[in-house]
N, C-alpha and C positions, 0 to 999 in steps of 0.2 A: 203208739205211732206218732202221734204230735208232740210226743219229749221228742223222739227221734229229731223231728224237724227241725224241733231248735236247740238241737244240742251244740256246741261250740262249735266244733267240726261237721255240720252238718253242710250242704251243697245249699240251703238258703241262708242260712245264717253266713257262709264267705262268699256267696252271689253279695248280700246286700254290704260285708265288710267292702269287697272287691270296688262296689258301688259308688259306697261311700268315700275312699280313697279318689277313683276320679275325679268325683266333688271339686272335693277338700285339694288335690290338686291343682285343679284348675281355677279356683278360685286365687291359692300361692300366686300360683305363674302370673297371673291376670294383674293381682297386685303389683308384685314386682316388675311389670313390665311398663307399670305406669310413666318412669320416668323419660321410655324410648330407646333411650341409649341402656337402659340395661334389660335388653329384650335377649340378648348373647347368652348373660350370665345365669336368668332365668329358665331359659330353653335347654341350656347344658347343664341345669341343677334337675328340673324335668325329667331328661331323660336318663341321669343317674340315677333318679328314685326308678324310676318305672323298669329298667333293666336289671335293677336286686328283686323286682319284684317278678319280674319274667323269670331269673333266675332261680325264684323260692329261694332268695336271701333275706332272716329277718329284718328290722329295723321299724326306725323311728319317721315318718313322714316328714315331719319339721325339720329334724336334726339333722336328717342325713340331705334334704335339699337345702336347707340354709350353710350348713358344709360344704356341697360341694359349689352353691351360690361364691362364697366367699372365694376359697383356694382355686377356682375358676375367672374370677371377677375380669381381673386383668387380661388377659389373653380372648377370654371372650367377648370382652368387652371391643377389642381391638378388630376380632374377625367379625362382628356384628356392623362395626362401622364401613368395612371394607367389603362387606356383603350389601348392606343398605346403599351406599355410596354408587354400587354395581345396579343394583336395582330400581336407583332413581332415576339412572342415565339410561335403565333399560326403556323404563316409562316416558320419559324425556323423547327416546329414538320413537316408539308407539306415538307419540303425538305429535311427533313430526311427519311419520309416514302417512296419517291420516290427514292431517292441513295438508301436504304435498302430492299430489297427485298427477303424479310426471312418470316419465323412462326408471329414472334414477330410483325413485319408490316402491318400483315391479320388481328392481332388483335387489334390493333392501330387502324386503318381507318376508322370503324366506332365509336369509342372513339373521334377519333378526328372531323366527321364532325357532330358527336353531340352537342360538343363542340365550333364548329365554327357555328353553329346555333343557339347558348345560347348567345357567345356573339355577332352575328348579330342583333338578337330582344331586348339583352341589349343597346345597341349600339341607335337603332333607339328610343329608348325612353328615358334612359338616360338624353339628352339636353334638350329635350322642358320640363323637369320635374324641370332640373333645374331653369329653365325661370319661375316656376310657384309655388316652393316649397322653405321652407330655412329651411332644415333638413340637416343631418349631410350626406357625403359621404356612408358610409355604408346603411343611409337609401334609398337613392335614388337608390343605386344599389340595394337595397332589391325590392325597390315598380317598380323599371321598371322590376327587373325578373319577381315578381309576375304579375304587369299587362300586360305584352308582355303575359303569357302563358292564362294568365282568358282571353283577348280578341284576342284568337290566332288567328281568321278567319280574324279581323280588322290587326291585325300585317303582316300576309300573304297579305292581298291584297297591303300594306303602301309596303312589299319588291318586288312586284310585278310593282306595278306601278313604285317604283324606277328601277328599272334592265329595264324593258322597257324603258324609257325615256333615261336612260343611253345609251341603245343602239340602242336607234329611232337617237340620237346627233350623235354615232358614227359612224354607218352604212349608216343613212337615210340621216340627214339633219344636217348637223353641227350648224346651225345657232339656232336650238334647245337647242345648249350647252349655251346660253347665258341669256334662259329665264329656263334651266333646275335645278338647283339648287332651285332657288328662286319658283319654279312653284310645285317641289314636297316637299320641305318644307308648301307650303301652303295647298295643299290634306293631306299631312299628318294632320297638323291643323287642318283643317275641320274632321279629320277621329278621332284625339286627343279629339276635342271639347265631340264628344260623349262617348268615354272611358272614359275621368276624370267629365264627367257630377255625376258617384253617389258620387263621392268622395270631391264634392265641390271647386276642385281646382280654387283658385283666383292669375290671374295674378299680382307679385309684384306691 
């Protein structure tokens, strides 16, 4: 019964593989993210690994995220800045509505957190579309608004599980923060798998 347990293929022995992979991810991305501007490249290498691995496609952890780090670099490097750029000014509008405290700022507030929920469900789809399309910038922001709203139920539970996790790492168990990254990039995948299922998306 305890060879059982740890035999290769056993259900503990690819719990703790499966484990170990978010790790080891999340530590990559965290790396490469250091420099800011290459936070695009590393989110759309991310969610390339984690999607072969939704898929039970083998591979190499390293290889295949520094792969598609690289043949990514430039385009996501570009949508990362046009996303950041979006989100500064989003922060920017939040801190002005709160120092102003007028007519004008009653009507702003829900302008703007419509706004900031446009580009939250951009945002979450965006990268893995990258990882899996090679269309032009403007398409990609097209096809993640369109399918963030047609599969809105799946998009709410993808920011749901993220904000929980986020805050199980910082309230509950810090030690969560180490496999958190790499563990909701991977539900997402699985949740991605079945949205780009009618649309035939084939990973690069």
């Amino acid at each position: 019964m305890a060879q059982k347990l740890f035999d290769i293929d056993s259900p503990i022995l690819r719990f703790m593989n499966k484990l170990f992979d978010m790790v080891l991810l999340t530590v990559i991305w965290a790396i490469c993210c250091l420099p800011i501007f290459t936070i695009g490249a590393a989110t759309t290498a991310l969610y390339y690994v984690t999607m072969k691995m939704a898929s039970d496609i083998e591979g190499y952890i390293f290889k295949d995220f520094f792969k598609a780090f690289r043949s990514n670099f430039k385009q996501a490097t570009g949508i990362w800045m046009i996303m950041l750029a979006f989100g500064l000014t989003l922060i920017g509008s939040a801190w002005w509505y709160y120092k102003i405290n007028n007519s004008l700022s009653a009507v702003a507030l829900p302008v703007l957190l419509i706004v900031a929920g446009l580009y939250i469900i951009v945002l979450i789809y965006i990268f893995p579309l990258l990882a899996r399309c090679e269309v032009t910038v403007k398409q990609l922001i097209k096809m993640a608004f369109v399918m963030s709203l047609k599969n809105f139920k799946w998009t709410l539970f993808m920011i749901v599980c993220s904000a929980c996790m986020l805050a199980m790492g910082i309230f509950v168990a810090a030690p969560l923060l180490l496999i958190g990254v790499g563990l909701i990039a991977y539900i997402h995948a699985k949740v991605l798998q079945i949205v780009f299922e009618p649309y035939h998306l084939n990973l690069k």
